[in-house]
N, C-alpha and C positions, 0 to 999 in steps of 0.2 A: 582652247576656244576656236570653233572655224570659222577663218578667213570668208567673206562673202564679200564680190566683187557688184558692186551697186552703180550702173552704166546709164545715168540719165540726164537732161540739160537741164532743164528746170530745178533749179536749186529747191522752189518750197518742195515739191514732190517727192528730188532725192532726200532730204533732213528731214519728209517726212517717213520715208522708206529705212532710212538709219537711224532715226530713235527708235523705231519698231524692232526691228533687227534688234538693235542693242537689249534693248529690254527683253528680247527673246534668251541671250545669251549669245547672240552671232559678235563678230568680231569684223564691220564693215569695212569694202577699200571702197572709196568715192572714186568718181570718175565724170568726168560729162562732156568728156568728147570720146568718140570714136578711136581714134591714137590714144589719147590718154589711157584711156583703158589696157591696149592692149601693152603699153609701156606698164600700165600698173601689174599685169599679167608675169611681166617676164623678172620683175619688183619681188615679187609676193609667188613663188612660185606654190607654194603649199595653198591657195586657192581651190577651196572645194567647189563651189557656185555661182554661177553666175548670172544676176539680175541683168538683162541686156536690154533699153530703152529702144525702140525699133526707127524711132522718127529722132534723127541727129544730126547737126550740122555739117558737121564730115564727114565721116566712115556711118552709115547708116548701120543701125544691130544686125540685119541679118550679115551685112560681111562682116561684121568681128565673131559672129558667130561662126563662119567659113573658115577664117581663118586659124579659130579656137581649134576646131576640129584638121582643120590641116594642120595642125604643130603636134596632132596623135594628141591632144590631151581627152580626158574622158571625163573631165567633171561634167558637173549637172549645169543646166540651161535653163533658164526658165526668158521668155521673152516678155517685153512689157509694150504693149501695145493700145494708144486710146482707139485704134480701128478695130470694128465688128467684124467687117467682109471676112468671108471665110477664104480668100483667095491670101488673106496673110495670115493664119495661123496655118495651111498647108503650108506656105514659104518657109516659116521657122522653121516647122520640123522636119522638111526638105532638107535644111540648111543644118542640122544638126541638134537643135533643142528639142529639151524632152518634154517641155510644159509651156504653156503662155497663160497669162492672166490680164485682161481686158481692163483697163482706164474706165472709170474710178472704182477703187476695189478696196477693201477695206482693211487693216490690220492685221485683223483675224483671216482675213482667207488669204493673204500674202504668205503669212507667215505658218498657217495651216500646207499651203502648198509645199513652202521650203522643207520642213519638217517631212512631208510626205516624198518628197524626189529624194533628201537624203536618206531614206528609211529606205526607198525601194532600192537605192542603189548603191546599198550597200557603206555608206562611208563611213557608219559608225560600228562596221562589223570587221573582225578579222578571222579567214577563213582559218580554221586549223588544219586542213591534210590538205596536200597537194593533189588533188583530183583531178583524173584527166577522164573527158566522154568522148569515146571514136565512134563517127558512124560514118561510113562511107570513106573518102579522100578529107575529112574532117576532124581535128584534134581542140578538146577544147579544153583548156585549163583553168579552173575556177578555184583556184589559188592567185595565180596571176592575171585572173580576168580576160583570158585569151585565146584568141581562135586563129590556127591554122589550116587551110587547103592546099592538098599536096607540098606539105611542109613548109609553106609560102604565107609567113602572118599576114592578118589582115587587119583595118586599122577599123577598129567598130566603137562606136559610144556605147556608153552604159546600159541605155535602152536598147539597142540591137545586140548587146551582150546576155543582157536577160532574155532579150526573146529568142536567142539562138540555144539558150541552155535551158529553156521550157520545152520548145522543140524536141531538143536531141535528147531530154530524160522520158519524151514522151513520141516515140516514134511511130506513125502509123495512126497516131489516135486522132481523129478530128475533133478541131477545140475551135468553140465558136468563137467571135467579136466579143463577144461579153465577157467570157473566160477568160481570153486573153488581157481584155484590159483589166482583168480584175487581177490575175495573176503577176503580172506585170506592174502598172503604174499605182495596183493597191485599191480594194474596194471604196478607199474613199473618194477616191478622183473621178472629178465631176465633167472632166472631158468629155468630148462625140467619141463615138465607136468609128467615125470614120480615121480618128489618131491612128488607132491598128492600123489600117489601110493604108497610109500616108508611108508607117514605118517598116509595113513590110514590102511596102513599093523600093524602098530606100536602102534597106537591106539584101532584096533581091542584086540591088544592080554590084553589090556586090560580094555574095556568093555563087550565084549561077552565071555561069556562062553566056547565057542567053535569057536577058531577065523576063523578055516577053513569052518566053516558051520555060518556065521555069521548072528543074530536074528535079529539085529537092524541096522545097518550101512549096506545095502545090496549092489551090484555092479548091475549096469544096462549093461547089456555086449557092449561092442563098444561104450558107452557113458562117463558116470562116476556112481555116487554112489547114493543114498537115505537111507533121516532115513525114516522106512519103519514101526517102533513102531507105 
């Protein structure tokens, strides 16, 4: 049963977010502080997901999200947020989540999304060959979900794992917004196409050099992006 880490203060909301889950098959960790969570994290390390409430007493979501991804872990993120502005679901996925889903939301698309981020990224899959794609000063192993520049790993979530192995099986090709999200997060994610954007802004900073002048990930203008190595 996977573990799904469920980070909110309001107790009706999270009991109502854990009988959901439950009834899904998920197997919840409550939380409802900011620290508690991440005490629950280091608890429950087999944690595939994690539901992170963005507005919290202490440690607000977006730094347990900061700091999920500074401890190298690569589970899924989804943020939970009662704000619309789009200036906080760029934060999230700035900050390392793969998804957000907007207060008040229903059941079914809670639990539609988790299904859908574990699906895209892989948790319920095991690779069978150790496959490695080189292109350039670039190794990437999709057995152990991992990328090297000039023999120097790099520490990438899920989502910039996938996008980096869509790229490099597709060298030279230009693939629009669209494509991208649909290859990626799964034709059914109801996200903006400006997600792409966010995450290959996020990505850049760390595989190129110079992410404003970028060598390998280039932009097609008015289209989308190419690896271009």
């Amino acid at each position: 049963m996977k573990k799904i880490l469920v980070l909110e203060d309001e107790a009706n909301i999270r009991s109502f977010v854990v009988i959901n889950l439950r009834r899904s098959g998920f197997e919840p960790i409550e939380a409802e502080t900011g620290a508690q969570a991440l005490e629950m994290l280091k608890v429950n390390p087999d944690i595939c997901l994690a539901l992170l409430d963005v507005m919290l007493p202490d440690i607000d979501g977006f730094e347990v999200c900061r700091r999920i991804r500074a401890s190298g872990s690569k589970m899924g993120i989804i943020m939970l947020t009662a704000k619309s502005q789009e200036i906080d679901k760029v934060t999230g996925l700035m900050t390392g989540a793969d998804d957000y889903v907007t207060k008040p939301f229903s059941p079914a698309e809670l639990t539609a999304r988790v299904d859908a981020l574990i699906r895209r990224l892989g948790i319920d899959e095991d690779e069978k060959a150790n496959t490695e794609i080189v292109s350039g000063p670039f190794l990437l192993n999709t057995r152990n979900r991992t990328l090297e520049k000039n023999g120097q790993r790099l520490k990438l979530t899920q989502i910039e794992y996938l996008l980096m192995k869509l790229f490099m099986e597709n060298p030279g090709r230009a693939m629009s917004r669209e494509d991208i999200l649909s290859a990626v997060w799964g034709s059914e994610f109801t996200g903006e196409l400006k997600t792409v954007d966010v995450n290959i802004r996020r990505l850049r900073i760390k595989i190129e050099s110079d992410p404003t002048e970028p060598e390998f990930l280039t932009t097609v203008w008015g289209y989308g992006y190419k690896w271009g190595y």
